[in-house]
PyMOL CGO cylinders between C-alpha atoms (Angstrom):
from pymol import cmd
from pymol.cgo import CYLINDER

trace = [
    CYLINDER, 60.88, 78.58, 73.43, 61.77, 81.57, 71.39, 0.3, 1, 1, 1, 1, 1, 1,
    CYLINDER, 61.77, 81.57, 71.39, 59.50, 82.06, 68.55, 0.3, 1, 1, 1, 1, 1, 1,
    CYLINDER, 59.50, 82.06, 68.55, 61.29, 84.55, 65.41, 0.3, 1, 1, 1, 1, 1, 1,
    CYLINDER, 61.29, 84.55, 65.41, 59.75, 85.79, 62.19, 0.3, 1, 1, 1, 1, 1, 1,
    CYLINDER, 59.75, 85.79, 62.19, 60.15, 88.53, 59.71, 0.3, 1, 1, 1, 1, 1, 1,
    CYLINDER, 60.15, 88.53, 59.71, 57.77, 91.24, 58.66, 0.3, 1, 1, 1, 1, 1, 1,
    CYLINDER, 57.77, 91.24, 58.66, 59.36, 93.47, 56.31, 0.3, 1, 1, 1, 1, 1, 1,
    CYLINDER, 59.36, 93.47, 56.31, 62.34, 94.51, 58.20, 0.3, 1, 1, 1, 1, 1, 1,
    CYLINDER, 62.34, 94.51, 58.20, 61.31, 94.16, 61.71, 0.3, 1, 1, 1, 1, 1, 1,
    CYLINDER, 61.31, 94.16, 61.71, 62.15, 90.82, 63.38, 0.3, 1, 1, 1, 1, 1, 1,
    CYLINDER, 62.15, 90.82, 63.38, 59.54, 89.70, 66.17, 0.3, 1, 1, 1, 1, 1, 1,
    CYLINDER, 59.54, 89.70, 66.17, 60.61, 87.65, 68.55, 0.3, 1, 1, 1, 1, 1, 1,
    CYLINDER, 60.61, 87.65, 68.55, 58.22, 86.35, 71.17, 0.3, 1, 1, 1, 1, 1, 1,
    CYLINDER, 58.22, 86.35, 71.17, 59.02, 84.41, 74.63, 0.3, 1, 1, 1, 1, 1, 1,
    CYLINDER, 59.02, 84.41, 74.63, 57.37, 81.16, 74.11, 0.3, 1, 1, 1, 1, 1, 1,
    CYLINDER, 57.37, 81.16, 74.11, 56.74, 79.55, 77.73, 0.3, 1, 1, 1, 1, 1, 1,
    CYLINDER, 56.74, 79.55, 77.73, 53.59, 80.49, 78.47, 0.3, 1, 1, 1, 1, 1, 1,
    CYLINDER, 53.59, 80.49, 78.47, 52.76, 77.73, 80.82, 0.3, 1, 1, 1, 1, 1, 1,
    CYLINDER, 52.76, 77.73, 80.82, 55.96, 78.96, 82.83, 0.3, 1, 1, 1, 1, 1, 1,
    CYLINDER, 55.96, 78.96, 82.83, 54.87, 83.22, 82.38, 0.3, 1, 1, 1, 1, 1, 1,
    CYLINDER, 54.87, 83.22, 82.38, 57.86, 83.22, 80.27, 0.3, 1, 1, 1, 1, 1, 1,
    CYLINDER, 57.86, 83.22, 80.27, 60.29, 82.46, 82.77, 0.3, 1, 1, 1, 1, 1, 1,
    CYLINDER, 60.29, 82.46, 82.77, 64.15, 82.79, 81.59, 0.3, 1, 1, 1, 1, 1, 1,
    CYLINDER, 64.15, 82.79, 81.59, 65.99, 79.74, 81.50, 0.3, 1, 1, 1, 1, 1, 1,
    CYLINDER, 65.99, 79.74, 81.50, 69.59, 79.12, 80.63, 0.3, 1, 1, 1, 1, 1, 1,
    CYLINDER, 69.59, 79.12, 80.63, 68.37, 78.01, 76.87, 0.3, 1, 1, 1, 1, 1, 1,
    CYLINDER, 68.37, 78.01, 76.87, 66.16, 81.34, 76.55, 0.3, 1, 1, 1, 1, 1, 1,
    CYLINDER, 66.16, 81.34, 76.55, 68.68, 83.72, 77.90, 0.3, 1, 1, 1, 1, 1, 1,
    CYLINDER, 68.68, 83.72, 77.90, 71.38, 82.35, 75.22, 0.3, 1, 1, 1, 1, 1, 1,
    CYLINDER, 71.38, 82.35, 75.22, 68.67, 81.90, 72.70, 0.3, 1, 1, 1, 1, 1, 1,
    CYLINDER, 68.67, 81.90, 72.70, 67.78, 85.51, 73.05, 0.3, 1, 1, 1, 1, 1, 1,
    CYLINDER, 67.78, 85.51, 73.05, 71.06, 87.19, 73.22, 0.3, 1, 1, 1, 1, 1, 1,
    CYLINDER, 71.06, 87.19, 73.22, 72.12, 85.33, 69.92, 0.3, 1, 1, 1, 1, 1, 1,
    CYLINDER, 72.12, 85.33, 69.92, 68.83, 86.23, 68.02, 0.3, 1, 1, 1, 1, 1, 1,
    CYLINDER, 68.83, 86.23, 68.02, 69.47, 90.00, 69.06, 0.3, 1, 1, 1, 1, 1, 1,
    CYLINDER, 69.47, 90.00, 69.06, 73.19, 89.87, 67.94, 0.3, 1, 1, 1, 1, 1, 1,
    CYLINDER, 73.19, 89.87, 67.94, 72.60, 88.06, 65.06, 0.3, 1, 1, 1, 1, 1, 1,
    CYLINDER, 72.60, 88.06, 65.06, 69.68, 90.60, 64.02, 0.3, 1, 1, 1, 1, 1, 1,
    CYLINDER, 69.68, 90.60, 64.02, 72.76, 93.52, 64.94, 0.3, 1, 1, 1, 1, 1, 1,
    CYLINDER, 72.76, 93.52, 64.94, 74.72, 92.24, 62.15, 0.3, 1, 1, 1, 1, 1, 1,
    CYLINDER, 74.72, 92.24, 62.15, 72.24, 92.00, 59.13, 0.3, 1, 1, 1, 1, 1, 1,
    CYLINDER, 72.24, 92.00, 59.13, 71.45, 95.16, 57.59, 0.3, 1, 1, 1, 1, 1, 1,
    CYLINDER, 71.45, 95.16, 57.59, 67.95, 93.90, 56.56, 0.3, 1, 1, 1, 1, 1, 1,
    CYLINDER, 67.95, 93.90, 56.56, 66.99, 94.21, 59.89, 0.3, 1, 1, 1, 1, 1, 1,
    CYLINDER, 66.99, 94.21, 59.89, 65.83, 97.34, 60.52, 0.3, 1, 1, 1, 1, 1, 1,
    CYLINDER, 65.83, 97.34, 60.52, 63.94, 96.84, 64.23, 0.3, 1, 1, 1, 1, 1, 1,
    CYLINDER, 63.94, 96.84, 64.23, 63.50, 94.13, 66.76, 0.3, 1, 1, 1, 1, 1, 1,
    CYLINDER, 63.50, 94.13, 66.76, 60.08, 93.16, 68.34, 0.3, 1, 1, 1, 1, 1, 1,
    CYLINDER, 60.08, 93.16, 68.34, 60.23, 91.58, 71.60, 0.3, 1, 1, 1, 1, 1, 1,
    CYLINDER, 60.23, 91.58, 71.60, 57.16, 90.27, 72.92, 0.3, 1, 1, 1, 1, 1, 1,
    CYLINDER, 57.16, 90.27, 72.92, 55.77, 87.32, 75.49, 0.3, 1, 1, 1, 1, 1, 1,
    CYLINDER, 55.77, 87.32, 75.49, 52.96, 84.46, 74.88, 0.3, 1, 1, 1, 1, 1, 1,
    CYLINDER, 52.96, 84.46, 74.88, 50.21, 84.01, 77.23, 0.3, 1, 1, 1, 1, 1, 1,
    CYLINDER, 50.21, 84.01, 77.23, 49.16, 86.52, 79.89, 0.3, 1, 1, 1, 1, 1, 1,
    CYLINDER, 49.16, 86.52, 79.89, 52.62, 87.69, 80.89, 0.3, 1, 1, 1, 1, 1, 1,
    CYLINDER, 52.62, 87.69, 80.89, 55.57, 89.06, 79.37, 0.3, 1, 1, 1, 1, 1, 1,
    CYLINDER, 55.57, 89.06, 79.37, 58.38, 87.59, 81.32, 0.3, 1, 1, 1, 1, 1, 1,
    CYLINDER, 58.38, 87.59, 81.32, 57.97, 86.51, 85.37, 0.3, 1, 1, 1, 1, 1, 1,
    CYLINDER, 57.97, 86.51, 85.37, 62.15, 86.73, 85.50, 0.3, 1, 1, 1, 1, 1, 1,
    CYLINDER, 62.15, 86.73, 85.50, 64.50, 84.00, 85.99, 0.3, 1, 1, 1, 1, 1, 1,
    CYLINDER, 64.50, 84.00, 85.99, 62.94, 80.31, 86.16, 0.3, 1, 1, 1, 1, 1, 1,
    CYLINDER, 62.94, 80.31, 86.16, 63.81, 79.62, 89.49, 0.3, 1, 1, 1, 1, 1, 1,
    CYLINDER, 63.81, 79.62, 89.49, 63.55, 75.84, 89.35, 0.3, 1, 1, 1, 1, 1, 1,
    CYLINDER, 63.55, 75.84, 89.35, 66.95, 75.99, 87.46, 0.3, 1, 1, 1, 1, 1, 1,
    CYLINDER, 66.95, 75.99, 87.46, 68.27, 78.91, 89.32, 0.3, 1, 1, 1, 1, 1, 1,
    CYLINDER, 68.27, 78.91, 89.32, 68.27, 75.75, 92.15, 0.3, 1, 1, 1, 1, 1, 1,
    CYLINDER, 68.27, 75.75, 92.15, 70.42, 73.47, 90.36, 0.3, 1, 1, 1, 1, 1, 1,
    CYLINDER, 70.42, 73.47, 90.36, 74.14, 72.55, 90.74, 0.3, 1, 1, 1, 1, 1, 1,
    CYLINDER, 74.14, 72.55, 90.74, 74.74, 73.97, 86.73, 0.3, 1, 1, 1, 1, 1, 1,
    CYLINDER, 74.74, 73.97, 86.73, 73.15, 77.47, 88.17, 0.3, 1, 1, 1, 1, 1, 1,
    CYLINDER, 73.15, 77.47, 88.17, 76.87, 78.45, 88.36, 0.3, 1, 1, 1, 1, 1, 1,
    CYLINDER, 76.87, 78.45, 88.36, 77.20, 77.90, 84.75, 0.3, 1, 1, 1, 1, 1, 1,
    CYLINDER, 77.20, 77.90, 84.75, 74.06, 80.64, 84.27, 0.3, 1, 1, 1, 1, 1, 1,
    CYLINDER, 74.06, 80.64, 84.27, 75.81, 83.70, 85.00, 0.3, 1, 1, 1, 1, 1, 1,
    CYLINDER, 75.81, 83.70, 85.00, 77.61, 84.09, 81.23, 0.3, 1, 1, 1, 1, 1, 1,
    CYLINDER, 77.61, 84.09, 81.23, 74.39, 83.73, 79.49, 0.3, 1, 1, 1, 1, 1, 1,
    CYLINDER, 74.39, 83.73, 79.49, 72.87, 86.12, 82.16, 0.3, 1, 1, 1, 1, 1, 1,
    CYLINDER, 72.87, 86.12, 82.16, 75.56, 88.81, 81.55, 0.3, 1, 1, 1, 1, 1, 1,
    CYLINDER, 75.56, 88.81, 81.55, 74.96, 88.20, 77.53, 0.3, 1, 1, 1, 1, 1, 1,
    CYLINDER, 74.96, 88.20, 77.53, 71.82, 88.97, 77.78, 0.3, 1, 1, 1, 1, 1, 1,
    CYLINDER, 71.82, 88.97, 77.78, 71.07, 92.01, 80.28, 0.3, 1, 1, 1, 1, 1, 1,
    CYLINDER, 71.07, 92.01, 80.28, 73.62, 94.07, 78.92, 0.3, 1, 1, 1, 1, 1, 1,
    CYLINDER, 73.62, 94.07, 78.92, 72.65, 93.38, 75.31, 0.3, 1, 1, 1, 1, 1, 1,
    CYLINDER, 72.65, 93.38, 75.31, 70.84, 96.92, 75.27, 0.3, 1, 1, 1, 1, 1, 1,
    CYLINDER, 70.84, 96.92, 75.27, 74.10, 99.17, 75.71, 0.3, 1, 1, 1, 1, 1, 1,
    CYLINDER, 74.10, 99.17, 75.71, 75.52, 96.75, 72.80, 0.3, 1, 1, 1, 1, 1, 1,
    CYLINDER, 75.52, 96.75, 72.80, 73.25, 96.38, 69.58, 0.3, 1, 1, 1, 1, 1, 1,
    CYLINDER, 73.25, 96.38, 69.58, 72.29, 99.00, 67.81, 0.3, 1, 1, 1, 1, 1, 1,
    CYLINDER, 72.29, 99.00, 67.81, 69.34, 98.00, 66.03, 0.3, 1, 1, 1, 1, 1, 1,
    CYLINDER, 69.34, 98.00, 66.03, 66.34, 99.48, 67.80, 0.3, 1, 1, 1, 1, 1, 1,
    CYLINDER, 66.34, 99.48, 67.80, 64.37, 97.25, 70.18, 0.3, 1, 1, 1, 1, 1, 1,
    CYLINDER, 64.37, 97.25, 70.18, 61.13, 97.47, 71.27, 0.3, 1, 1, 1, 1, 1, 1,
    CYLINDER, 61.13, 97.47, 71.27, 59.56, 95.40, 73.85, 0.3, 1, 1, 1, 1, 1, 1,
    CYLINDER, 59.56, 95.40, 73.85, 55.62, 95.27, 73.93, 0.3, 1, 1, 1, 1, 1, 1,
    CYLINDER, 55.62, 95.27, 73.93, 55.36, 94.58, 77.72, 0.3, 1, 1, 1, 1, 1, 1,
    CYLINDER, 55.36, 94.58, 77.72, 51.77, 93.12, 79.21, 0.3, 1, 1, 1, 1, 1, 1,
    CYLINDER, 51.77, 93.12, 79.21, 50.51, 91.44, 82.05, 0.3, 1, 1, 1, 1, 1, 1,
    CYLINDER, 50.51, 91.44, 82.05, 53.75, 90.82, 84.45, 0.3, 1, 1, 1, 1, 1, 1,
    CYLINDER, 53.75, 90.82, 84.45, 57.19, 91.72, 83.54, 0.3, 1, 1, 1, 1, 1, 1,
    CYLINDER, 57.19, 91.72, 83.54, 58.47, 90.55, 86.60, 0.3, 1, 1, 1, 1, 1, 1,
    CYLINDER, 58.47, 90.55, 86.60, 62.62, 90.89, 88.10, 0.3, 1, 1, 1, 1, 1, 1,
    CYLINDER, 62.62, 90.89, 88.10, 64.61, 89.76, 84.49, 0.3, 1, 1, 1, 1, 1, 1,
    CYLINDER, 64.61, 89.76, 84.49, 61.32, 90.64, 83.03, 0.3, 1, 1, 1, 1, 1, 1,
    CYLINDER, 61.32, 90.64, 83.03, 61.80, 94.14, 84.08, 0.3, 1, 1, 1, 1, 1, 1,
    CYLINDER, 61.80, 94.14, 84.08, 65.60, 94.18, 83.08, 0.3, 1, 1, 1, 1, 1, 1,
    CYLINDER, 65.60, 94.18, 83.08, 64.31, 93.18, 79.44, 0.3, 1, 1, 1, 1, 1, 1,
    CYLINDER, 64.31, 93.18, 79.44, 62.41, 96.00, 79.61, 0.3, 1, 1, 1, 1, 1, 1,
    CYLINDER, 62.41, 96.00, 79.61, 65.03, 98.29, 80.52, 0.3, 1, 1, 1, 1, 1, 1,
    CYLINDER, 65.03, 98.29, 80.52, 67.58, 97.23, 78.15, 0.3, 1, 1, 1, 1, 1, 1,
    CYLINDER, 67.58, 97.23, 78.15, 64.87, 97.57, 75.18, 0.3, 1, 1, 1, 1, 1, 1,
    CYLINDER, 64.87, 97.57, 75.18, 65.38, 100.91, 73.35, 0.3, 1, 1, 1, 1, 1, 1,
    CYLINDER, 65.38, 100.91, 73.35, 61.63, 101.94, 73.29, 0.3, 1, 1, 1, 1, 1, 1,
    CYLINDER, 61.63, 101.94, 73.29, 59.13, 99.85, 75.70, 0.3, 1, 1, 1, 1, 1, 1,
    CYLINDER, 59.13, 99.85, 75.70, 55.16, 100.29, 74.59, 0.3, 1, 1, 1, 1, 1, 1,
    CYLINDER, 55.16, 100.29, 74.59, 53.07, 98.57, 77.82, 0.3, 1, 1, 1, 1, 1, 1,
    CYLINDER, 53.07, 98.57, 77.82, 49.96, 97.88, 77.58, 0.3, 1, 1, 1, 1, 1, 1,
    CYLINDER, 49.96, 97.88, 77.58, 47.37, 99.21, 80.31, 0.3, 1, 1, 1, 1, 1, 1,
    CYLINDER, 47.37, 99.21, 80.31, 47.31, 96.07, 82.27, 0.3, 1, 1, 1, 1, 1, 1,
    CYLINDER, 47.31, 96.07, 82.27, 51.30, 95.78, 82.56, 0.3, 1, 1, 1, 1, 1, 1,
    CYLINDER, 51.30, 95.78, 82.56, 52.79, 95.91, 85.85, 0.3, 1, 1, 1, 1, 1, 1,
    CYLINDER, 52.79, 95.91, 85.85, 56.73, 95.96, 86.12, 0.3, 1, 1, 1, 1, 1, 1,
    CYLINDER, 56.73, 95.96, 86.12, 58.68, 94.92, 89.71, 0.3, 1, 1, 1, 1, 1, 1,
    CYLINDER, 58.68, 94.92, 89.71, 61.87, 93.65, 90.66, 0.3, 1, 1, 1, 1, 1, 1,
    CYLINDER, 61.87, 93.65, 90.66, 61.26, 91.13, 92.84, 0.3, 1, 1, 1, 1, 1, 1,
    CYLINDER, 61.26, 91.13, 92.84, 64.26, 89.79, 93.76, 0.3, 1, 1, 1, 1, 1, 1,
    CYLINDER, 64.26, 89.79, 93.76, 64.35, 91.13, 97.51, 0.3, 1, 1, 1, 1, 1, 1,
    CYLINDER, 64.35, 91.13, 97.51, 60.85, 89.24, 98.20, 0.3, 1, 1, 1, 1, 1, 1,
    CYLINDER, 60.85, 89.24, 98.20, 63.74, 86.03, 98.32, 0.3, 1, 1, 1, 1, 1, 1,
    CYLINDER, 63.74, 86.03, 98.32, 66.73, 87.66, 99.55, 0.3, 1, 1, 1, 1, 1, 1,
    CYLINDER, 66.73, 87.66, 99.55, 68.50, 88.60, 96.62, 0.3, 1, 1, 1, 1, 1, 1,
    CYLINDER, 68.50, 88.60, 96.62, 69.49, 92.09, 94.74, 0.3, 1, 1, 1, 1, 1, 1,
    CYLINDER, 69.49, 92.09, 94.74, 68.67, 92.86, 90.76, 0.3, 1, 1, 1, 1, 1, 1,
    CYLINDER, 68.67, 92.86, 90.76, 72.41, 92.67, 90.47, 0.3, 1, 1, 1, 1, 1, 1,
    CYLINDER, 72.41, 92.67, 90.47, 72.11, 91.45, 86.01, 0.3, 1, 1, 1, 1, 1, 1,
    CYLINDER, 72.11, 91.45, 86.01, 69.87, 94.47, 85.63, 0.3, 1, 1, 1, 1, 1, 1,
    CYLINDER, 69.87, 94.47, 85.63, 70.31, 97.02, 88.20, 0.3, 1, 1, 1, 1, 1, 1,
    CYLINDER, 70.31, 97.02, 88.20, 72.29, 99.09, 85.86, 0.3, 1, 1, 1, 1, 1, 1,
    CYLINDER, 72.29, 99.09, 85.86, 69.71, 99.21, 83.35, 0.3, 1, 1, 1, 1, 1, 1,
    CYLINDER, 69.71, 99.21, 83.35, 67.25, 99.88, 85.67, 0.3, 1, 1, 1, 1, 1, 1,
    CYLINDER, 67.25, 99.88, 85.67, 68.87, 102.70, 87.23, 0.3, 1, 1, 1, 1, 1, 1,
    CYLINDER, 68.87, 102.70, 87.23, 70.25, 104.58, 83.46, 0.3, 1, 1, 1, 1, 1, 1,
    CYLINDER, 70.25, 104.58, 83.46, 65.84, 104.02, 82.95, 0.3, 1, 1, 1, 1, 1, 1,
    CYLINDER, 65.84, 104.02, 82.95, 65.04, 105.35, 86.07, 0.3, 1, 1, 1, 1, 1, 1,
    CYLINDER, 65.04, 105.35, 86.07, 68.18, 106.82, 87.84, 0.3, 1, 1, 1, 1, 1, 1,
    CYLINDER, 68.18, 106.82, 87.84, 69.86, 106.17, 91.24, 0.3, 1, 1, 1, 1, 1, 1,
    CYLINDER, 69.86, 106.17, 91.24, 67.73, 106.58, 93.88, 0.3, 1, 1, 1, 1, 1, 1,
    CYLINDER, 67.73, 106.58, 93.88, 64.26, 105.51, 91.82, 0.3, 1, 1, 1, 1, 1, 1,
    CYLINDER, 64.26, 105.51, 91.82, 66.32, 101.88, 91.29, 0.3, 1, 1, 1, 1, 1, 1,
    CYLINDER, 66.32, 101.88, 91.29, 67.55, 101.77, 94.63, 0.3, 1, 1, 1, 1, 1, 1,
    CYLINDER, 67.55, 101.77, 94.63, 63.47, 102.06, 95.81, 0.3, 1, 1, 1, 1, 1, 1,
    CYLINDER, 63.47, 102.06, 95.81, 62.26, 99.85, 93.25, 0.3, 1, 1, 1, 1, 1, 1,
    CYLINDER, 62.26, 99.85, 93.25, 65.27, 97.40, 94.29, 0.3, 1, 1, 1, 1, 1, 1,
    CYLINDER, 65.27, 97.40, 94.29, 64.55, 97.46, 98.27, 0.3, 1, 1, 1, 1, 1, 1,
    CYLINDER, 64.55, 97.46, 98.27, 60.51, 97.61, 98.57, 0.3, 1, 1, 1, 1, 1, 1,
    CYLINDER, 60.51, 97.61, 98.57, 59.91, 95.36, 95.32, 0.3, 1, 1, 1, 1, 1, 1,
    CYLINDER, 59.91, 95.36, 95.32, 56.64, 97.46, 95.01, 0.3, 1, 1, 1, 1, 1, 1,
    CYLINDER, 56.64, 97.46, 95.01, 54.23, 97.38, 91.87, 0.3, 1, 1, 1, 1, 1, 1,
    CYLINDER, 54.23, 97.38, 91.87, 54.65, 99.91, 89.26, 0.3, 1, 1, 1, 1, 1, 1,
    CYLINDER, 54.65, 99.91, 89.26, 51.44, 99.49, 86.64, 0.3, 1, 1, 1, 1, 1, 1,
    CYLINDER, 51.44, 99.49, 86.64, 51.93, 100.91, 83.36, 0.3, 1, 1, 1, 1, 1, 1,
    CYLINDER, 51.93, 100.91, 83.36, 51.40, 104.58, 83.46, 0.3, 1, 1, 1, 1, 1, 1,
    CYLINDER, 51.40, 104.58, 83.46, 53.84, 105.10, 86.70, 0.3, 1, 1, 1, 1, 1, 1,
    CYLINDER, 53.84, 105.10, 86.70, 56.47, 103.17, 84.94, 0.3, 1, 1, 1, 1, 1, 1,
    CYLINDER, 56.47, 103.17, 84.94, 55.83, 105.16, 81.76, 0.3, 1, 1, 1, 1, 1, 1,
    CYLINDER, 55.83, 105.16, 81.76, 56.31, 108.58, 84.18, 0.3, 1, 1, 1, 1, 1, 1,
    CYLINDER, 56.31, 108.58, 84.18, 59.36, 106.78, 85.59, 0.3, 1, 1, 1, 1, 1, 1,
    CYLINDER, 59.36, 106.78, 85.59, 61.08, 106.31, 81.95, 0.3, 1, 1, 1, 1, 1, 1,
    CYLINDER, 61.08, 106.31, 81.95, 60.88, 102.73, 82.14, 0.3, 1, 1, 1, 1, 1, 1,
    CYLINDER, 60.88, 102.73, 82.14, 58.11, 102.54, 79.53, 0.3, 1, 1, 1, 1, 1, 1,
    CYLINDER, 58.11, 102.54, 79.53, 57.75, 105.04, 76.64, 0.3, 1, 1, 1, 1, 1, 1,
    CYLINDER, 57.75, 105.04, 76.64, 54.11, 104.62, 75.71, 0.3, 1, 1, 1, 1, 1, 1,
    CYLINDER, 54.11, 104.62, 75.71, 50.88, 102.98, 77.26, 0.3, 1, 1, 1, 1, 1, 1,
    CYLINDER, 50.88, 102.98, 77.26, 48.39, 101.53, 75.03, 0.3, 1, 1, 1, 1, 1, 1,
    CYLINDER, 48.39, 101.53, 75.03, 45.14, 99.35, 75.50, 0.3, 1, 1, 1, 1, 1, 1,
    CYLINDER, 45.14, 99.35, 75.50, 45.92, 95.91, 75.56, 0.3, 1, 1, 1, 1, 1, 1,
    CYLINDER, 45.92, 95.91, 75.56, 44.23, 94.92, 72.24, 0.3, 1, 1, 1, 1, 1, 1,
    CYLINDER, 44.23, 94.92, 72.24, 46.36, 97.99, 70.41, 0.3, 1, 1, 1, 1, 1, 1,
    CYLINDER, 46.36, 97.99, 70.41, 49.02, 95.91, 71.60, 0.3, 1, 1, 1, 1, 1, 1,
    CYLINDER, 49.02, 95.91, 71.60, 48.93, 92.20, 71.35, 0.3, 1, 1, 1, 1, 1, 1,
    CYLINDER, 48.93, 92.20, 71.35, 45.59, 91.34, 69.72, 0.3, 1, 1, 1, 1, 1, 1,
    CYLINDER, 45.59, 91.34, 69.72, 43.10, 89.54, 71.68, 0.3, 1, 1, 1, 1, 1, 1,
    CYLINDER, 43.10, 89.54, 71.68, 44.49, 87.32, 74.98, 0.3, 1, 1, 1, 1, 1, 1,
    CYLINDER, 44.49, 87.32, 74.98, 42.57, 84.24, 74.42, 0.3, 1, 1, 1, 1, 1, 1,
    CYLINDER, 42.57, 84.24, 74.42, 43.93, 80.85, 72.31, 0.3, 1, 1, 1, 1, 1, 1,
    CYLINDER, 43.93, 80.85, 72.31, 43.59, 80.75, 68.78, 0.3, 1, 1, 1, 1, 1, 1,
    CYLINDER, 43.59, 80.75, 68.78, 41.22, 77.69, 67.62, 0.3, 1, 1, 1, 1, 1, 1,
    CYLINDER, 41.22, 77.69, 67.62, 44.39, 75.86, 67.41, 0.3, 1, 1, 1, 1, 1, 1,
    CYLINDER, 44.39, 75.86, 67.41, 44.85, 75.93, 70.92, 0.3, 1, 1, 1, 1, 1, 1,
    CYLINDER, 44.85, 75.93, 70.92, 48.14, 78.80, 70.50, 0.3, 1, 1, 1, 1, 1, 1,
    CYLINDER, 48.14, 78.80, 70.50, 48.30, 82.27, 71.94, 0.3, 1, 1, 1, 1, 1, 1,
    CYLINDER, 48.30, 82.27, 71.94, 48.08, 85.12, 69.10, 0.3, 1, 1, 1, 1, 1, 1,
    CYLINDER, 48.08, 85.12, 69.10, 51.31, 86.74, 68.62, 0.3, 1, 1, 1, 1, 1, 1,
    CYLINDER, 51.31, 86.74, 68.62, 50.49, 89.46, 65.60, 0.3, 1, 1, 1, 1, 1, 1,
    CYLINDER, 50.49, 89.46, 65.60, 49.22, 92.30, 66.29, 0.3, 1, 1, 1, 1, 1, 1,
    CYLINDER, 49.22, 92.30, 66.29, 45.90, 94.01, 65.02, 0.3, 1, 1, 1, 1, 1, 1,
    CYLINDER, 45.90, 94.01, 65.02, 46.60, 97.03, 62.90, 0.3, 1, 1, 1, 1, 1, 1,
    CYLINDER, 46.60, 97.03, 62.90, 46.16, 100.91, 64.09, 0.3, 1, 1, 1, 1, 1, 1,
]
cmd.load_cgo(trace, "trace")
């Protein structure tokens, strides 16, 4: 589910559901926050590359489990992971394409330095089923500030790349294949995860 190698002294770490759009369980979320705190503490880490399989980055919570009597149990791993930002202090920098949707956009905001890809779109769509960003409405709003979170928050409207990147919820917009490398499966059937030099 979470895929981690080195290069040198930058640690990539890619969400590995692509048949779910990278949708955050409960095994994820603590998978995550311990790979980014464990990364915090060794000094041969020098950055942290977080980046999504398939054609999204992260759709948000996975809402099947959100559903289940243990959902209680979620909110721990939750807190763990979407305040993680304010905590570490080893840079992190999330490539962001295709959807970043609700905790998708909250990984994006507690990254250090987001680079999004042309065809990125970030929401929080939480109100489209009742419910408020609450885990990452206060990284949203230090992104964006008050009254641009409270917007995003109540209409749940689509910000592509460059308005986000105006907002100060991503940093820089590149062409997708600057990004991630090319979208389609390897000949083994797995999603590319490197990406092609400058």
């Amino acid at each position: 589910m979470l895929k981690a190698s080195r290069e040198g002294k930058i640690l990539r770490l890619v969400l590995d559901r692509p048949e779910k759009r990278n949708a955050l369980n409960s095994a994820l979320c603590t998978e995550l926050a311990a790979a980014i705190e464990d990364a915090a503490q060794d000094a041969a880490v020098g950055a942290i590359l977080l980046s999504g399989a398939g054609p999204s980055f992260c759709s948000g919570m996975d809402l099947s489990e959100m559903l289940t009597p243990e959902a209680s149990s979620l909110a721990d791993a939750h807190e763990r992971l979407f305040t993680i930002g304010r905590r570490v202090t080893v840079p992190i920098v999330a490539a962001v394409h295709g959807a970043a949707l609700a905790g998708g956009t909250g990984l994006a905001a507690n990254a250090h330095i987001v680079v999004a890809s042309d065809d990125a779109n970030l929401r929080l769509t939480e109100i489209r089923i009742g419910l408020w960003p609450f885990l990452i409405y206060r990284a949203v709003v230090d992104a964006v500030g008050d009254r641009r979170a409270l917007e995003l928050s109540i209409t749940g409207r689509i910000l592509a790349a460059r308005e986000a990147a105006e907002m100060g919820l991503a940093h820089h917009v590149t062409p997708p294949a600057r990004l991630d490398g090319s979208r389609r499966r390897n000949r083994d059937g797995r999603w590319p995860t490197r990406a092609p030099p400058p």
